[in-house]
N, C-alpha and C positions, 0 to 999 in steps of 0.2 A: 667592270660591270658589263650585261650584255642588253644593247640597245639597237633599238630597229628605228632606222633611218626614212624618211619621206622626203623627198627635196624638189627645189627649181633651182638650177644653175643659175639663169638669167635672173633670179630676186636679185642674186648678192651685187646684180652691176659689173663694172670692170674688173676682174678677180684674176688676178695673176697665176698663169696654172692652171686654172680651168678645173674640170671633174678630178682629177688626178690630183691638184693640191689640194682637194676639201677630203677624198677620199684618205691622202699621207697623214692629213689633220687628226681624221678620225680613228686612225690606225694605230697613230704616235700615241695618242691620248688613252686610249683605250688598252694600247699594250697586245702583243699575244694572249696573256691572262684571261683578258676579257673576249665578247662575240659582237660583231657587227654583224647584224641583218639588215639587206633590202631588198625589197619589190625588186622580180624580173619578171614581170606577168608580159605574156601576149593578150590579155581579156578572147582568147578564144579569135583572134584573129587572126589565126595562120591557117585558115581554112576560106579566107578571102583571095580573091583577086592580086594576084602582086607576091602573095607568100609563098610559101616551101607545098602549103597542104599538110604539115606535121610540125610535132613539135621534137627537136633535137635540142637537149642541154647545151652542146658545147656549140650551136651554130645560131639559133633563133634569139633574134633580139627582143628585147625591151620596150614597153612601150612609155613607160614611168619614166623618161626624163635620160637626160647624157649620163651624169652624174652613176644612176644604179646602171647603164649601162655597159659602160669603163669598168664599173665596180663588178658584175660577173666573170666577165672575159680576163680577170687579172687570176697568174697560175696559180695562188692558193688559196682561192675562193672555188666553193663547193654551192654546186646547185642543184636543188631539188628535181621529180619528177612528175610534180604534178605540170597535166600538160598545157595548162591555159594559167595558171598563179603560182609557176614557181616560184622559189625563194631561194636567194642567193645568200652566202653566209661564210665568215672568217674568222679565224681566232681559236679562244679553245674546245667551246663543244661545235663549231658550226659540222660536221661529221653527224654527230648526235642529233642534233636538229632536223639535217637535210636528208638524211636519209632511208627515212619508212614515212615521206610525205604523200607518197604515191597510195600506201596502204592504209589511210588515215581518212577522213571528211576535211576539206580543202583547208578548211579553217574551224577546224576541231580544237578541244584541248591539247591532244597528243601531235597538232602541225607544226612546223617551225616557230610560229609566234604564238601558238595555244605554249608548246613549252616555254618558252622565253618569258613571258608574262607568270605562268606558274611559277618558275623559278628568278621571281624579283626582280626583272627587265622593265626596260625603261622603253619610251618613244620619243624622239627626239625630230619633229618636225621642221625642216628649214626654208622656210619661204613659202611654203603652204599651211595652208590651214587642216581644221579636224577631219573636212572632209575627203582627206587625204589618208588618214586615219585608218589603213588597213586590220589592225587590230579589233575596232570596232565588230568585225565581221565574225573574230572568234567567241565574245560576248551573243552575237546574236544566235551563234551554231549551239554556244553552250547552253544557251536560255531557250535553243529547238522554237527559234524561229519558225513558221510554217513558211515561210517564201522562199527557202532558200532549198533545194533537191541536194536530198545525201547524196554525191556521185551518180547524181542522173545524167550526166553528157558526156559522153566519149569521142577522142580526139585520136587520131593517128599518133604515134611514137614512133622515134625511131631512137633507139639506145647505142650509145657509144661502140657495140660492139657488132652495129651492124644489125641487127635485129630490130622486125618492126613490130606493134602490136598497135591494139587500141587503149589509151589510157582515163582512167577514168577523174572526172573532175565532179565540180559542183553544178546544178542546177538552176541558174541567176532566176533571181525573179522578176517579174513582167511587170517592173515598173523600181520605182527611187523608195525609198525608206525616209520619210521626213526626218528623224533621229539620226541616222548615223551617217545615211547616203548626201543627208542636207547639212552635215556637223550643226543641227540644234543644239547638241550637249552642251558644248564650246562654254557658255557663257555659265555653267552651273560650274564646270572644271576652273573656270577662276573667279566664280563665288565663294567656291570652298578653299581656294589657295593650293589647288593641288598642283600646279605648272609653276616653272621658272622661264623670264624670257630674258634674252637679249640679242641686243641689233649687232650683225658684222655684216662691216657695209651697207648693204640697204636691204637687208635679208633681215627679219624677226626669224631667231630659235627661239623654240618650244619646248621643254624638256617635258615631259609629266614620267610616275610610275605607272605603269599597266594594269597594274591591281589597282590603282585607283579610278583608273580608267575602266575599268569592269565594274566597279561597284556604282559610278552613277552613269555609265551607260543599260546597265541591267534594270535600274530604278524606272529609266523612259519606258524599257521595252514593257516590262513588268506593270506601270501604270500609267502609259499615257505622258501626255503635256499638248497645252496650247491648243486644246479641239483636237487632237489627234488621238486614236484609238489607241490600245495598248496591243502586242502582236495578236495576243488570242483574240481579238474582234478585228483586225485589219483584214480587207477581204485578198491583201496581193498573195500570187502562188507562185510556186515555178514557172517559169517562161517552156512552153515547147518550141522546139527547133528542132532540125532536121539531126543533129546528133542525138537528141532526147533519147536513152534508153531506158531500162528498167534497171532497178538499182540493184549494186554487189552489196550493197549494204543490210544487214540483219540489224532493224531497228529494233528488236526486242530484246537481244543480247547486246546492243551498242558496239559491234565489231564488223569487221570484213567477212564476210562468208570464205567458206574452204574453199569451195569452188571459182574462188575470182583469180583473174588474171594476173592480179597484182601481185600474188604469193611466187610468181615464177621467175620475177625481174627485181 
């Protein structure tokens, strides 16, 4: 199966082996056959104080926890180019996955977890919660969210071979999403029985399917709950910031323009 991972080390308590035995766990379990994905985002912070100023696949850490951060740096794990929400990935498509994420909407159908979810993937939460829930975000991109900018902010790259460029990402919007950013859903996903859990050590997994998880995340977006507006009446937009540019993206054709940058890397 191909499953995308969210975690805390520290839920599971005293845990012998650390990031590297939950990672052998998931490995063994799963087999080559299968693909483990996880989070290796900077959230756009390598443009602060303390960072590189770029983002470099094989040198910029993580900011999701030990766990996915062990998990990129090991040599047959493959990772994406988007520059602010890469995804790291193992097994037998992570190749296929990882790589035209740079040419894509951060969190598109065609991103590393737009495919994985298409193609009957799973999410597998350990010690967090929904609001941990990266996937969620492909659901909002597919449902054309208004707050979220097609690849409106551009980041410095530097690519493995030396070469720098600007890379384009998403747009975050200027403020939280009651629904996905606050995990509301949570309690509708085990009303309907769509999750499995159990405790190791003092750690709740989560398992749910992603398709299931699109059908009543899409349901909020699409009408509301609890006082809350549905997207098309919600007044959040993209955030401007000083990366803030004008998009490579052709919203009327749903694709990259010819003329983007991304076509040359």
């Amino acid at each position: 199966m191909g499953v995308v991972v969210h975690s805390s080390l520290r839920s599971f308590g005293h845990l012998p082996g650390g990031a590297q035995a939950v990672i052998a766990a998931l490995m063994e379990v799963l087999t080559p056959e299968g693909t483990l994905l996880m989070p290796s985002f900077n959230h756009n912070l390598i443009v602060e104080p303390g960072w590189d100023g770029y983002y470099h696949p094989g040198k910029t850490p993580t900011i999701n926890g030990i766990i996915p951060d062990v998990f990129w740096r090991m040599p047959e794990v493959l990772r994406s180019l988007d520059p602010t929400h890469a995804v790291a990935a193992w097994g037998k498509y992570a190749a296929r996955y990882t790589r035209s994420h740079h040419r894509t909407l951060t969190m598109s159908p065609d991103s590393p977890l737009g495919l994985l979810g298409r193609e009957g993937g799973f999410g597998l939460l350990m010690g967090v919660g929904y609001e941990a829930n990266t996937y969620h975000h492909v659901v909002e991109t597919t449902c054309g969210a208004p707050c979220l900018g097609k690849r409106s902010e551009a980041y410095p790259v530097v690519l493995p071979d030396g070469r720098r460029l600007l890379g384009r990402t998403w747009g975050w919007r200027g403020g939280n999403c009651p629904f996905t950013d606050e995990g509301r859903y949570h309690p509708e996903m085990a009303r309907r029985g769509l999750q499995q859990g159990v405790m190791v050590g003092q750690s709740r997994l989560t398992l749910f399917r992603l398709s299931d998880c699109f059908e009543v995340v899409s349901k909020f977006l699409f009408e509301g709950s609890e006082g809350y507006p549905p997207c098309r009446l919600c007044p959040l937009r993209p955030r401007q910031v000083p990366q803030t540019v004008e998009t490579d993206w052709d919203a009327a054709r749903d694709c990259l323009m010819p003329d983007s940058v991304a076509w040359r890397y």
